[in-house]
C-alpha positions as CSV (number, residue, x, y, z in Angstrom):
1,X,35.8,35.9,9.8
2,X,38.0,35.0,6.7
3,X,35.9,34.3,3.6
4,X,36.6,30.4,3.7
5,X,34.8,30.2,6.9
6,X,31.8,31.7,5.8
7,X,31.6,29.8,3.1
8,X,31.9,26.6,5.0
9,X,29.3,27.9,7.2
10,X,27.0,28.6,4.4
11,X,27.6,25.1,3.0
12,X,26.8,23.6,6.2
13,X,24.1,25.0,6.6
14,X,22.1,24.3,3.6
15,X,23.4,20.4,3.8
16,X,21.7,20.7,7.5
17,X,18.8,22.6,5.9
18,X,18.4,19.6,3.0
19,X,19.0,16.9,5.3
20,X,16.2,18.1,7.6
21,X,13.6,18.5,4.9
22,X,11.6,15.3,4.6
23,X,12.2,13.7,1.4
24,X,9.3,12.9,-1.2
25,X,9.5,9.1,-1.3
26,X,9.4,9.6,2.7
27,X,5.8,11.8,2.4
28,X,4.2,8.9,0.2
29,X,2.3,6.4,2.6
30,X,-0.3,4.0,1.8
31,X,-1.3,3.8,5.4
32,X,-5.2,4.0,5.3
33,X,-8.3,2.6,4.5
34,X,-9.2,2.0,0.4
35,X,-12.4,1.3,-0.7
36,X,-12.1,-1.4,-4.0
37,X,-14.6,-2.2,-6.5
38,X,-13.9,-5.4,-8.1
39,X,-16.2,-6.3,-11.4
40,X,-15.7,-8.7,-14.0
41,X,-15.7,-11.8,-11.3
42,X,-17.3,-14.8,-10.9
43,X,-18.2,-14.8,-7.0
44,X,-16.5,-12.0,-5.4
45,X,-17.9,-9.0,-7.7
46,X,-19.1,-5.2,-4.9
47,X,-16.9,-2.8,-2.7
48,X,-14.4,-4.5,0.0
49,X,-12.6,-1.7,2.1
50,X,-9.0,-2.6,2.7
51,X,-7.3,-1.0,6.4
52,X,-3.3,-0.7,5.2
53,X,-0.6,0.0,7.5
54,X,2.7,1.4,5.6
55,X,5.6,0.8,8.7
56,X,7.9,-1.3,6.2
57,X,7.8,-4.5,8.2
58,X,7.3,-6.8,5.3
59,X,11.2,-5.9,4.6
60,X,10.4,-2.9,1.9
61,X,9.9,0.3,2.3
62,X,6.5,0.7,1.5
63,X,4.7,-2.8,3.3
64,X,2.9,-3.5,6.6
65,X,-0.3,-5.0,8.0
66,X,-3.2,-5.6,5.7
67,X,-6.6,-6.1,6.7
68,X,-10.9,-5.8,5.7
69,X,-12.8,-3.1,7.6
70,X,-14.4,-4.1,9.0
71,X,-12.1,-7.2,9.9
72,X,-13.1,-10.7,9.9
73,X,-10.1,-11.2,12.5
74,X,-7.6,-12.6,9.9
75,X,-4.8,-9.6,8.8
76,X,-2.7,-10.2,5.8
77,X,0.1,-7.9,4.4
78,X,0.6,-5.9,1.3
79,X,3.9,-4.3,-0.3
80,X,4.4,-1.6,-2.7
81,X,7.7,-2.9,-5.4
82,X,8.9,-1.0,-8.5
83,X,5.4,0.6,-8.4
84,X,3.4,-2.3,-8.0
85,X,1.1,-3.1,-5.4
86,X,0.0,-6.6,-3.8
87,X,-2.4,-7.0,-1.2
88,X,-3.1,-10.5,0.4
89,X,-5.3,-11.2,3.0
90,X,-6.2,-14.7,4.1
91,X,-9.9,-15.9,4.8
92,X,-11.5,-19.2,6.3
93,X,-13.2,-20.8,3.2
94,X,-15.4,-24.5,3.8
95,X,-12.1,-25.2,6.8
96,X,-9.4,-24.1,4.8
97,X,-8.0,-20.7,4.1
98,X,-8.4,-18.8,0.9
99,X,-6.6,-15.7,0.0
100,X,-7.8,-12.4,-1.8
101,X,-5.2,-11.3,-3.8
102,X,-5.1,-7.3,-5.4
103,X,-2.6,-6.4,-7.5
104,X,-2.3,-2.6,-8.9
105,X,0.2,0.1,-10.2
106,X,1.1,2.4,-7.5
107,X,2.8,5.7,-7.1
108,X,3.4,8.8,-4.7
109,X,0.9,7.5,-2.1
110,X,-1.7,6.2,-4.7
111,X,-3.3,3.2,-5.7
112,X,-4.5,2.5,-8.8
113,X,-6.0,-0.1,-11.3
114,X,-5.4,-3.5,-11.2
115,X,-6.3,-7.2,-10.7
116,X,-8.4,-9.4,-8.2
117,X,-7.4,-12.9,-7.8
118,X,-9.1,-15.6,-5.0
119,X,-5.9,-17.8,-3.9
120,X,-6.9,-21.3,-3.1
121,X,-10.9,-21.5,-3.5
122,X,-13.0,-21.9,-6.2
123,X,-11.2,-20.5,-9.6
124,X,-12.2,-16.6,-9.4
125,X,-10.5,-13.3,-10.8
126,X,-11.4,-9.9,-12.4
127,X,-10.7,-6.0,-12.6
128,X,-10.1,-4.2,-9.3
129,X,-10.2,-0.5,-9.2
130,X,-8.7,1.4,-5.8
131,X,-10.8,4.5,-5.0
132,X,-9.4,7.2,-3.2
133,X,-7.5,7.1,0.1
134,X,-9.6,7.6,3.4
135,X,-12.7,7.0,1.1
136,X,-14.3,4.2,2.7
């Protein structure tokens, strides 16, 4: 075997070897279920525990299915963009729908500080702090 051969063997074989290895932005998910503790409100202030589902179908790469745990029936959506994370899930409010809105800094599969906002009922926001994936 001439020396150019082996050489394009060995190349080929650690571009197989690399493209085989499953990259680090492909290891983070966000799928599970986060407990949050939201202070600083008006009306909504305790612990919510959020079920998220990472499968991309909100059109990025980290988004999906967004829902409480235990559910109320209604599931909302969440996306992860330029490490920020927004959660939305819709509830029934006096006939109409409401939304609770989290916003936080997120990175390698982690969620982080942030921001609660209720969306279309009575004028409510403070602090939200994610706790630890799988922890509620």
């Amino acid at each position: 075997m001439s020396t150019i051969t082996r050489i394009f063997i060995a190349m080929a074989l650690a571009i197989l070897a690399i493209s085989l290895t499953p990259s680090a932005a492909m290891a983070q998910s966000y799928t599970g279920n986060w407990s949050i503790a939201v202070s600083q409100s008006h009306y909504s202030n305790g612990t919510y525990c959020l079920a998220l589902t990472d499968n991309g179908n909100q059109g990025f790469p980290h988004s999906g299915p967004a829902s409480l745990v235990p559910s109320d029936g209604y599931v909302g959506w969440f996306t992860v963009i330029n490490g920020i994370a927004t959660v939305t899930i819709p509830q029934a409010y006096d006939g109409e729908f409401d939304f609770l809105v989290f916003v936080a800094h997120a990175t390698d599969g982690r969620i982080k500080k942030g921001a609660f906002a209720l969306a279309g009922g009575p004028d409510d926001s403070g602090m939200a702090v994610f706790g630890a994936k799988n922890g509620c």
